[in-house]
Structures are given as structure tokens and as C-alpha cells.
N, C-alpha and C positions, 0 to 999 in steps of 0.2 A: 571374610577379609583377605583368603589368597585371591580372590579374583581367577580366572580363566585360572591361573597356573595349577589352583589343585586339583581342574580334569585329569592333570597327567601324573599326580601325585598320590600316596597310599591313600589307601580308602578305608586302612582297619577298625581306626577308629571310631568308623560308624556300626560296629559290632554290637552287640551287648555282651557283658562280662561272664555273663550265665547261659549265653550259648556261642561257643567258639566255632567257629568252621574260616576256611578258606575262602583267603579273597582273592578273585583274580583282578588284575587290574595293570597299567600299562604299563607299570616298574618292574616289578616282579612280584609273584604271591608268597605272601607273608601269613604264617599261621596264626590263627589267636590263640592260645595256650595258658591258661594261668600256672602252670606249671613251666620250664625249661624245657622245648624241645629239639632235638639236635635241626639243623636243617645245612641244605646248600645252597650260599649265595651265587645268585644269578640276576644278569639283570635282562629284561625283555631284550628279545633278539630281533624285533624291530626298533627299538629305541636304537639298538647298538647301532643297527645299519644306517638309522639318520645321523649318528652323530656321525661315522665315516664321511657320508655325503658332505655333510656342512663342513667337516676337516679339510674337506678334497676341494671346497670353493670358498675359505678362506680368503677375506681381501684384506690386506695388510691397510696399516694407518705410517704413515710418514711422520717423523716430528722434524726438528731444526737440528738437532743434533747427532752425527755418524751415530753413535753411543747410548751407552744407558746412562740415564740422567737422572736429577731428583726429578725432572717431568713424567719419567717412565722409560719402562724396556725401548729397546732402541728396533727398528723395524726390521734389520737381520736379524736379530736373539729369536722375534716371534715367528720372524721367515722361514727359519732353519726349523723351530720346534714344530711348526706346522707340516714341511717334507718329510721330517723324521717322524712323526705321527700319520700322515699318509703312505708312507711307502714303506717302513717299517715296524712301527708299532701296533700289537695285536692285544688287544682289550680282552678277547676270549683266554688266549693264553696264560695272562696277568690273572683274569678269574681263577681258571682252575689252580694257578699258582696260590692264590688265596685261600681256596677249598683245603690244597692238598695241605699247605702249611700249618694252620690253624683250626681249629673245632668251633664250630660256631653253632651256638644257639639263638632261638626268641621265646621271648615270654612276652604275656601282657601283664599289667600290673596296674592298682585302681589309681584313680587319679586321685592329686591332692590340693590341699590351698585355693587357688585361684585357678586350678585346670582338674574338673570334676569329670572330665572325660577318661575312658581307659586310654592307658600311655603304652605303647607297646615298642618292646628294643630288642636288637639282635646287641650280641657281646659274645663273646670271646672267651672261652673256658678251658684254662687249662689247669690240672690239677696235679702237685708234686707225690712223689711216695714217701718222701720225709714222714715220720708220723705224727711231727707236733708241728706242721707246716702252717704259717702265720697267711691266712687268710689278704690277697694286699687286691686293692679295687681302683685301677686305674682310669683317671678321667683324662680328656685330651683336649683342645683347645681348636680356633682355625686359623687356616685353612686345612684342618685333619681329621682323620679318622681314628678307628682303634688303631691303623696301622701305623700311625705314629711309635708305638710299642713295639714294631716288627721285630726289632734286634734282639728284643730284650726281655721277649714273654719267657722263651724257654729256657734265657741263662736264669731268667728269675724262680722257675720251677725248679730247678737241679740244683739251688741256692737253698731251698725248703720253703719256698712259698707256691699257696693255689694263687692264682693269677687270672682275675674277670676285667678286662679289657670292655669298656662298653662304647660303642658310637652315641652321641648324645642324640636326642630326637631330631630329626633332619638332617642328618649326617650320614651320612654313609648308606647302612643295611637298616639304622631305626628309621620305623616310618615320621613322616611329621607332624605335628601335631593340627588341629582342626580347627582350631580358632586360635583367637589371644589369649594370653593368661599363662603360657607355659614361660616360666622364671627360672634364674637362678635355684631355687629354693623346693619347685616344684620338680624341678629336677631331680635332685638333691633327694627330696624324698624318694621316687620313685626307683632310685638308685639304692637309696636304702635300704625300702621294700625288696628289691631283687635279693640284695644277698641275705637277707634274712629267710625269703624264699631257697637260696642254695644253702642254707645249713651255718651262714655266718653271722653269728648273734653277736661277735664282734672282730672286726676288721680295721686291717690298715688301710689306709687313702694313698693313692701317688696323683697328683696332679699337674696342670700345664696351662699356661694363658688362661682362656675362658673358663675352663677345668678348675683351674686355682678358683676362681673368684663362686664356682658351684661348692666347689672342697670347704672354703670358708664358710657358708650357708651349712653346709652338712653337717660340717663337727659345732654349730652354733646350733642345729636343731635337733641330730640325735646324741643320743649316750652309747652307739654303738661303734664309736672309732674309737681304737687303740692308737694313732698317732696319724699324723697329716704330713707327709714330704711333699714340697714340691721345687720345682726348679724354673720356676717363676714367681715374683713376690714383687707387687708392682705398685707401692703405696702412693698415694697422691702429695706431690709437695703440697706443703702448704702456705697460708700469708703468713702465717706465724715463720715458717721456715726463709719465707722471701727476705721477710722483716729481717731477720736476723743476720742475713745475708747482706744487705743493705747496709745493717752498722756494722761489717767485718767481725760478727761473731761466732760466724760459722768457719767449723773443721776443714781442712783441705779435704777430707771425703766426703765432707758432705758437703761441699760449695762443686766438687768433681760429681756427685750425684745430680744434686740440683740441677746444674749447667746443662749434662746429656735429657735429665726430663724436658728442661723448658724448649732444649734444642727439637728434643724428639717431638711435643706441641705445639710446638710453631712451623717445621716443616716435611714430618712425617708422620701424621697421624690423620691426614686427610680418610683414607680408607674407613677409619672406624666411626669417625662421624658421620660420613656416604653411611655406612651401613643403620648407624643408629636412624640417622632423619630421615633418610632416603631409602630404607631396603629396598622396597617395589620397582621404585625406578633404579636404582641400580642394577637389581636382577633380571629387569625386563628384554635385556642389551645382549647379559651376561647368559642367560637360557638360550637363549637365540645363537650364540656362538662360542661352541665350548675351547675354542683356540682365546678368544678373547677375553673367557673367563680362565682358562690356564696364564695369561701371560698379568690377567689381575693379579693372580696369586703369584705368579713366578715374582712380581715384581717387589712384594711386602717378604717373600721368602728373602732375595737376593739383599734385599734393606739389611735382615736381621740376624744370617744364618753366620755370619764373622767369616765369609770367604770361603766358605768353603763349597766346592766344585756341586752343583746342580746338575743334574743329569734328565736331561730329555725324559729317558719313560720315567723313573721317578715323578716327577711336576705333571706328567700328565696322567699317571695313577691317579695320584692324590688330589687331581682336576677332576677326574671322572666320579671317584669315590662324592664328589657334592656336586658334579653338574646332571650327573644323572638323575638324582631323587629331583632337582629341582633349585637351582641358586638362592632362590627366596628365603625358606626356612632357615638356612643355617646363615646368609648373611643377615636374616632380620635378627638372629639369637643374640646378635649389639645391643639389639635396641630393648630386650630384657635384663641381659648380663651384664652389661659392661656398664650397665648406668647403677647397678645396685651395688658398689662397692660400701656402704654403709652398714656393714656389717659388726654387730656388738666384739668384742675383744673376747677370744677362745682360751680354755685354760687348756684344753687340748695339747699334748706334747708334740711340736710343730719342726719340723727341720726343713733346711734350706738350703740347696745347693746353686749357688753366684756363679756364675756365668760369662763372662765377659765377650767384646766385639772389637778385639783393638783389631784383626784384620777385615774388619768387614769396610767397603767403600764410603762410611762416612762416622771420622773419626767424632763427630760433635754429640754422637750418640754412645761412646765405647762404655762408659763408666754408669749405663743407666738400669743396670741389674746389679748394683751396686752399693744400695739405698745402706744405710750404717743402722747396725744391729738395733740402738735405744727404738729408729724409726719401724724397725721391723716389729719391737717390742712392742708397739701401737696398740697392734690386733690381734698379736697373737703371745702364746707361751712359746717363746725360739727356745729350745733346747740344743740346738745344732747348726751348728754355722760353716761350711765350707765352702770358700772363694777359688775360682778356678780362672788363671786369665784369658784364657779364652775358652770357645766353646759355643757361642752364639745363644738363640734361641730355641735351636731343638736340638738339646744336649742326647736326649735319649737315641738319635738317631745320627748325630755330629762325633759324638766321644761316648758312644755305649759300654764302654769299661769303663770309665771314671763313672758314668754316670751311677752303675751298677754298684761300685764299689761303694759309692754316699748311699744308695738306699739302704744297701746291708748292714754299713755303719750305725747308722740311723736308727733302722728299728730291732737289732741287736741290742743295744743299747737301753733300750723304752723298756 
């Protein structure tokens, strides 16, 4: 079901679990390991050199508008990030910057549920010297990687936590997965299986976007979380809520909730429904042109991030971290994740750190991380509630001190 795309895609998974060896293949070689073994991410140094090429003959799209628009980045934004990407950004450099900063492992691990193939992941291991260091298992959401966590792995070690930063399957450094069937849930497990494999029989959760909604699955399937943070928490209005809206009996927060949702479904949620109905063809575009799959993302980053300054190599790390393995896998991961929010109510001890977007470019969205606790109480055990008014969508890398400061609160506390 990838069609052509997973020629150029991992191949590990056509391993068997009981004998591991090396694969080589056009991304980079990935070990099979049922065990954690260290390794360094690299990615094929012919891949790199085509994506330079297609960088260097980038052909720009024109809209109506000077400007960025709710239609999209505006034709100078993508122009500029494309010269600065050929003429000064070095992808190699960004690697070994990655190498040097962080420890990276892979493991395979057996499959589960509905994905009976082995799932193999690289993550991110860093371990404190605290001696009662609280195990915490970061998941990430997209358009990201582990590196979404950049800021924050090592304050978080020198805080007393070990710290496993994982890329989800088709993301980043985890290979992709081989067929259909990889879920929310299948994740979830696989994620579980690892750190029980690293020694933690029980752990904390931090999650993010798509992350949250794998996080919820996790603490609904095992008994090995000690507590769920995230900084995303994204419950669906609903007709009961409309209703009530309707005969003015809803709160000023929650009619200021409601309003940024219905705004944010009616004219900024194209993206996720492209990715649910459409991944293939969306990706087919998006493989093809890694300027035009950075300026995809730039342009849901720039929606969400509450104004704050976007930086060239940034956007195109975090372009490269998912257009290398291949667009397909991580934007199909919509059409598993985000359709499964039906998840049973967690007694889980759950905390939540709100967020807010009053400076981002479209105020009809500011109040939509904002949903009022009882709604929060839906699905989960909220034990912890802090509102921040701004801050955007990737708090962890927008306001990395507050952010830090709610997790410590958080699971000190538990």
C-alpha cells in the first residue's frame, strides 16, 4: 500500500525478530537489535545530494496576495527559504550537530494489535545521576521529531529525570512501518514494550499533538504510567455543546472555546483532512519537493506557533527530519491517529499545561487550547491545570522554562 514510495524507504522490517543484522538501504542502515543499541544518525549521502539539487531548481507558485494569507505562505517567504537553504544551509553540519548533542539508540520491538510485524525505533536516551530519577517518555506530534524536545532533554535530566525522546514510526530516524495497521494504539504499545525493555516498569508520559492522542491510548492500555502531562489536550465540541450554545447557556469560556474550535474547522484544518483522505496524493507532490514540503509545514507552523519568529534552518531541519524517510508515512499517521480520538476516560493522574495564541495572525483561533476543565474532565483524571496566555503550539520549544517548570510541578506532585 506505499506504492513506489517504499523503494526509497526502510526496509527493516522485513527482518525476522530472531535474526537481527543490518540493512542497507537508500535512507540510511538501521540495525535490528532487540536489545538498545547506541548508533549514529546519518542519512544516505546520495539522498542528501538530490535533495540539494531539487533545493537549487526550486520553482516558486504565485498566489494573489503580496503576503501570507489564510490561502498560504506568500511567494517571497518560500523564495527567501529556498536561497537560504541553497546557499547557506548545510544538512551535514545540522547532522553531526544532532550526533554530538544527543545519544541516540534503536531497538526493534515485536509488533502488536493490528501491526503483527516487528516495529523498529531510534529515541533518544539520556539518563540523570539523580538516584530516584523518575523515568519520563516523551512522544511528539507533526510536523516533528524527537527534536521537538531539543531545549529540554538536558534541563530535564539535571531536574532528576531519565529522559527517552522517541521519533514515532516514520518520523525522523524510526523506520516506517510496512503495511497498514500501525495505530494510535499500536504505537502506544510498542512504546511501552521499549521502556520496559530499558529498565522502566514504570514511567511518566510527556506528550504533544498526535503524541497526546497515542499518550491517551497508552495510559488506557497499560498499567505502567505513573502520570500523563501534556501540552496539548484537544477535545471535540460537541452537539450537546452547540446546543447549549444555541439557548445562551454556555460560560464565557466555554462559548470563547467553542468559537476558536469551530473557527479553527471551518478555516484551518484543511491540512489534516488532506492528510487523513488524501495522504498519497498529498505526498506524491511533497516527496518530489522538499522546499515545497518545508513551506507545507512552515505554513501550519506559522498558523499556530502565537508569533513567534520562525527561523530558516529551523523549518528546514524539521522539513528534512520527515522529508527524508519519505512524506507518506508520517503524513498518512492522520489517517490512524487523528481519526481515533474515542478513547475510554483514564483514571490516570493527567496534567495540562494551556497555552494560548493571542499573538499569532488569526485571532479567531487564540482561545482554542482553552477548552474548560469539566470538558477536560471528559477523558481524563485532570489533576493539574495551568493556563499560560500565550505560548502557541510548541510550548516545549516557544517558552522551554515555563514549560519545564509545569512538568516538575506536575509530576513532583503525583
Amino acid at each position: 500500500m506505499i506504492l513506489n514510495l517504499s523503494s526509497a524507504l526502510f526496509a527493516s522490517s522485513a527482518l525476522a525478530l530472531s535474526m537481527p543484522r543490518d540493512v542497507k538501504n537508500p535512507v540510511y542502515e538501521f540495525p535490528s537489535s532487540l536489545t538498545p543499541v547506541p548508533i549514529e544518525v546519518k542519512f544516505d549521502n546520495n539522498l542528501i545530494d538530490e535533495m540539494i539539487q531539487k533545493v537549487c531548481s526550486y520553482r516558486p507558485s504565485k498566489g494573489f496576495d503580496e503576503g501570507w494569507s489564510d490561502e498560504g505562505p506568500s511567494e517571497g517567504t518560500i523564495s527567501e527559504l529556498s536561497s537560504f537553504w541553497a546557499d547557506q544551509y548545510d544538512w551535514r553540519a545540522t547532522q553531526k550537530e544532532i550526533n554530538d548533542n544527543f545519544t541516540h539508540y534503536a531497538i526493534t520491538v515485536p509488533g502488536n494489535r493490528d501491526y503483527q510485524e516487528p516495529i523498529p525505533l531510534h529515541f533518544v536516551h539520556h539518563r540523570s545521576d539523580a538516584a530516584n530519577a523518575t523515568p519520563l517518555l516523551l512522544v511528539h506530534g507533526w510536523p516533528s521529531t524527537h527534536l521537538e524536545w531539543a531545549k529540554v532533554i538536558e534541563p530535564l535530566t539535571q531536574k532528576g529525570y531519565h529522559v527517552v525522546a522517541v521519533d514515532l514510526p516514520g518520523f525522523g530516524f524510526s523506520p516506517v512501518p510496512t503495511k497498514s495497521g500501525m495505530g494510535p494504539r499500536e504505537m502506544g504499545g510498542a512504546f511501552d514494550a521499549l521502556m520496559v525493555k530499558l529498565g522502566y516498569d514504570k514511567y511518566g508520559l510527556v506528550s504533544t499533538d498526535l503524541g497526546w492522542i497515542v499518550g491517551m491510548w497508552m495510559v488506557a492500555d497499560s498499567s505502567n504510567i505513573i502520570g500523563h502531562f501534556t501540552d496539548f489536550y484537544w477535545p471535540e465540541v460537541t452537539q450537546d455543546d452547540l446546543a447549549r450554545q444555541a439557548k445562551n447557556e454556555t460560560t464565557p469560556e466555554e462559548n470563547a472555546w467553542i468559537n476558536s474550535s469551530v473557527a479553527w474547522a471551518n478555516s484551518h484544518s484543511a491540512y489534516s483532512e488532506l492528510h487523513v483522505q488524501k495522504p498519497l496524493a498529498a505526498a506524491l507532490p511533497m516527496a518530489d519537493s522538499p522546499v515545497g514540503f518545508a513551506g507545507w509545514m512552515w505554513d501550519l507552523t506559522r498558523t499556530a506557533n502565537d508569533g513567534y519568529p520562525l527561523e530558516f534552518h529551523d523549518t528546514i531541519t524539521d522539513a528534512l527530519m520527515l522529508w527524508f524517510p519519505g512524506p507518506f508515512a508520517n503524513i498518512r499517521s492522520y489517517r490512524t491517529i487523528y481519526t481515533m480520538r474515542n478513547f475510554p476516560r483514564t483514571e490516570v493522574p493527567t496534567g495540562f499545561s494551556a497555552w494560548g495564541f493571542p499573538d499569532g495572525p488569526f485571532p479567531e483561533i487564540k482561545d482554542i487550547n482553552y477548552a474548560p476543565k469539566h470538558v477536560l474532565e471528559r477523558a481524563a483524571n485532570l489533576v493539574f491545570y495551568k493556563r499560560h496566555e500565550k505560548g502557541g503550539h510548541f510550548p516545549a520549544k516557544t517558552e522551554p522554562v515555563l514549560w519545564l517548570a509545569d512538568v516538575e510541578e506536575f509530576f513532583s506532585g503525583l
